[in-house]
C-alpha positions in Angstrom: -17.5 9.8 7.1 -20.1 7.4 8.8 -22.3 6.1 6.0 -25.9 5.0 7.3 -27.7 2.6 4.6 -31.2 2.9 6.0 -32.5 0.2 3.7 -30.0 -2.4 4.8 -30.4 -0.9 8.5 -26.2 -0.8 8.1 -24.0 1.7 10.0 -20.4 2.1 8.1 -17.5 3.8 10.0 -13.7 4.4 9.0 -11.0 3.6 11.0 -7.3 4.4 10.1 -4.3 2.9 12.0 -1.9 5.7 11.5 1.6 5.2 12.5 5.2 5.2 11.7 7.1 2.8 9.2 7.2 -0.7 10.9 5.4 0.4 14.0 3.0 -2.4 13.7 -0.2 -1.4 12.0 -0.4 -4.3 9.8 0.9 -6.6 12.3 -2.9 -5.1 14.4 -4.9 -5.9 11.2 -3.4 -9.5 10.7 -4.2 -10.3 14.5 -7.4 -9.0 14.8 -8.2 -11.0 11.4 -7.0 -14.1 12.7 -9.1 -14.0 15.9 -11.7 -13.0 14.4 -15.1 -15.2 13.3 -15.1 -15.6 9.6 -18.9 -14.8 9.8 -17.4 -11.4 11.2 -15.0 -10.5 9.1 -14.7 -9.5 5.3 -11.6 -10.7 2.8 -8.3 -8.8 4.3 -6.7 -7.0 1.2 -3.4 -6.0 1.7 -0.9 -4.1 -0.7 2.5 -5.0 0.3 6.1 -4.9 -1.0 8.5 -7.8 -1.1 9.5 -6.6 2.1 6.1 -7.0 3.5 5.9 -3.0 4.3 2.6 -1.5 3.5 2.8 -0.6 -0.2 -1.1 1.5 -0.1 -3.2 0.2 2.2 -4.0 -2.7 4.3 -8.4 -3.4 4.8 -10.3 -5.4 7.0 -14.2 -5.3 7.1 -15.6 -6.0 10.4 -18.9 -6.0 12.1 -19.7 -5.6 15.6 -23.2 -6.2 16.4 -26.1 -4.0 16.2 -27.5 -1.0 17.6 -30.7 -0.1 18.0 -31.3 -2.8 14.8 -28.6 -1.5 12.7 -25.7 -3.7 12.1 -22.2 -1.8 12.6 -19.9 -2.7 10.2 -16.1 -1.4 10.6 -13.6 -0.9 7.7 -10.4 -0.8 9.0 -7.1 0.7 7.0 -3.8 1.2 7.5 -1.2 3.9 6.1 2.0 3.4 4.8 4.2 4.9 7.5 7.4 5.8 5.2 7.4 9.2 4.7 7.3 9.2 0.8 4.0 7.9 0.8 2.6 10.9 2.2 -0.2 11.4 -0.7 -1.6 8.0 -0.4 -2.0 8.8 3.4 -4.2 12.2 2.7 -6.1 9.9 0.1 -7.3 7.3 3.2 -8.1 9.4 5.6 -10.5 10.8 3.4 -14.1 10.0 5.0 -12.6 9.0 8.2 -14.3 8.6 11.9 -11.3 7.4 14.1 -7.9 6.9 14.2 -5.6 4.8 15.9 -2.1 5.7 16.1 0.8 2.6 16.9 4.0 4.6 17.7 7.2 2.2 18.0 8.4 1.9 21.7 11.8 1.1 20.8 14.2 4.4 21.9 15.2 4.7 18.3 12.4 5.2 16.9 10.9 8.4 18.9 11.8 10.9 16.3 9.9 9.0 13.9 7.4 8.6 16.1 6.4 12.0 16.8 7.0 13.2 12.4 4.6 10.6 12.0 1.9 12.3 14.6 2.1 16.1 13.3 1.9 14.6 9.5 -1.3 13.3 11.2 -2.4 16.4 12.6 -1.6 18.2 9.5 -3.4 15.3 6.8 -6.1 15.5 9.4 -6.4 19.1 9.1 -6.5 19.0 4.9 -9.8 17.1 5.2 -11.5 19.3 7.4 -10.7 17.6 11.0 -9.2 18.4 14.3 -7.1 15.7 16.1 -8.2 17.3 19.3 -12.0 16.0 18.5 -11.7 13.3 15.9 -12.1 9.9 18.1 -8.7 8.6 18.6 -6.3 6.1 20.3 -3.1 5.9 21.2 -0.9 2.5 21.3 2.7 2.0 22.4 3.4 -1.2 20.6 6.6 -3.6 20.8 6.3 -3.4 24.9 8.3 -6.6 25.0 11.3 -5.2 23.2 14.2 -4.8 25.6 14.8 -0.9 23.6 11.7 0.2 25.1 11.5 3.6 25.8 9.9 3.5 29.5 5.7 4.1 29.3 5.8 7.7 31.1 8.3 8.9 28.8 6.3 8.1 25.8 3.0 9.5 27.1 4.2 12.4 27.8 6.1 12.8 24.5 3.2 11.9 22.4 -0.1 11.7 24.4 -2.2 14.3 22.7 -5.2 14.9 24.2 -5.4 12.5 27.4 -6.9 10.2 25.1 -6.7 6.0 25.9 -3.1 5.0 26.1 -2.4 1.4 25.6 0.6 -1.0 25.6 0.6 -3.6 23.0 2.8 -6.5 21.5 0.7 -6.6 18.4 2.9 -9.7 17.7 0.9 -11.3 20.5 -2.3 -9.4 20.6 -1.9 -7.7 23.9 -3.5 -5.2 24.1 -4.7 -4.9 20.3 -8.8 -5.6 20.4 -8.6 -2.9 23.9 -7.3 -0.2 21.5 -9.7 -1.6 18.5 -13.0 -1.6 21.0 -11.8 2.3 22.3 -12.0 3.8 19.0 -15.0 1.7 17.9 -16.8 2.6 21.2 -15.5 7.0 20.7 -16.9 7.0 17.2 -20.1 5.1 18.6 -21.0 8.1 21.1 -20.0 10.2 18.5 -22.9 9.3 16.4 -25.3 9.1 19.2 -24.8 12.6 19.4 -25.9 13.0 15.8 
């Protein structure tokens, strides 16, 4: 949940990159850190195993300018996408104000792809939100892999709610900061409304 510090003039939002297993999410989180102005950016904590897959979490602290004299500041997360790690993935999306899901484009992967979504839906749903009108991306990573499933297929296998589609390489940071600013810019109309 959006925490407004009124004494500090600081807005805080939650963002979750939901996904499954070795879709990418980290590999998002590690790009956007590295482009990022250290006067921008918090410390990047990551939990990993020896294999470098997400153990608990992966954060990143960002801010984003002001508005209307409050400073925005971003905390992004990441899951771990194996599906034994299912309680640690209720326990972060506790409190949060977007998510952005990276499904694998390689053909292979689909199944997993689509588990990973209604676990989503369903974690979503335990903390009192709909996925139909929690702000919310969607990102076909590992474009340049030659396994791709083709871009149509994909949308219409795992498109939700019309909501923005992008095509990444995470590796390379296409398309990456486009998903990050969609979420960011959902959640920020979202507390205009407020």
């Amino acid at each position: 949940m959006t925490f407004i510090n009124y004494a500090s003039k600081e807005i805080n939002c939650k963002i979750v990159y939901y996904g499954p297993g070795l879709g990418g999410k980290t590999t998002n989180l590690q790009y956007i850190y590295n482009k990022t102005a250290p006067e921008a950016k918090g410390k990047m904590i990551s939990l990993a195993t020896e294999a470098d897959r997400t153990l608990f979490f992966d954060f990143l602290p960002l801010d984003l300018g002001t508005i209307r004299g409050f400073k925005t500041r971003f905390h992004l997360y990441t899951v771990p996408g194996q599906v034994f790690y299912d309680a640690s993935r209720k326990l972060i999306l506790k409190g949060v104000d977007g998510v952005v899901f990276v499904a694998d484009s390689q053909s292979e992967r689909m199944e997993a792809n689509i588990e990973s979504i209604r676990n989503l839906e369903s974690n979503l749903k335990e903390h009192g939100f709909d996925l139909r009108e929690i702000p919310y991306a969607l990102q076909f990573n590992k474009r340049d892999l030659p396994t791709a499933d083709p871009v149509d297929k994909m949308y219409r296998t795992l498109n939700f709610k019309r909501e923005p589609t992008f095509e990444a390489v995470a590796t390379t940071g296409v398309g990456v900061f486009d998903t990050l600013k969609s979420v960011a810019k959902q959640i920020l109309i979202e507390l205009r409304k407020r």
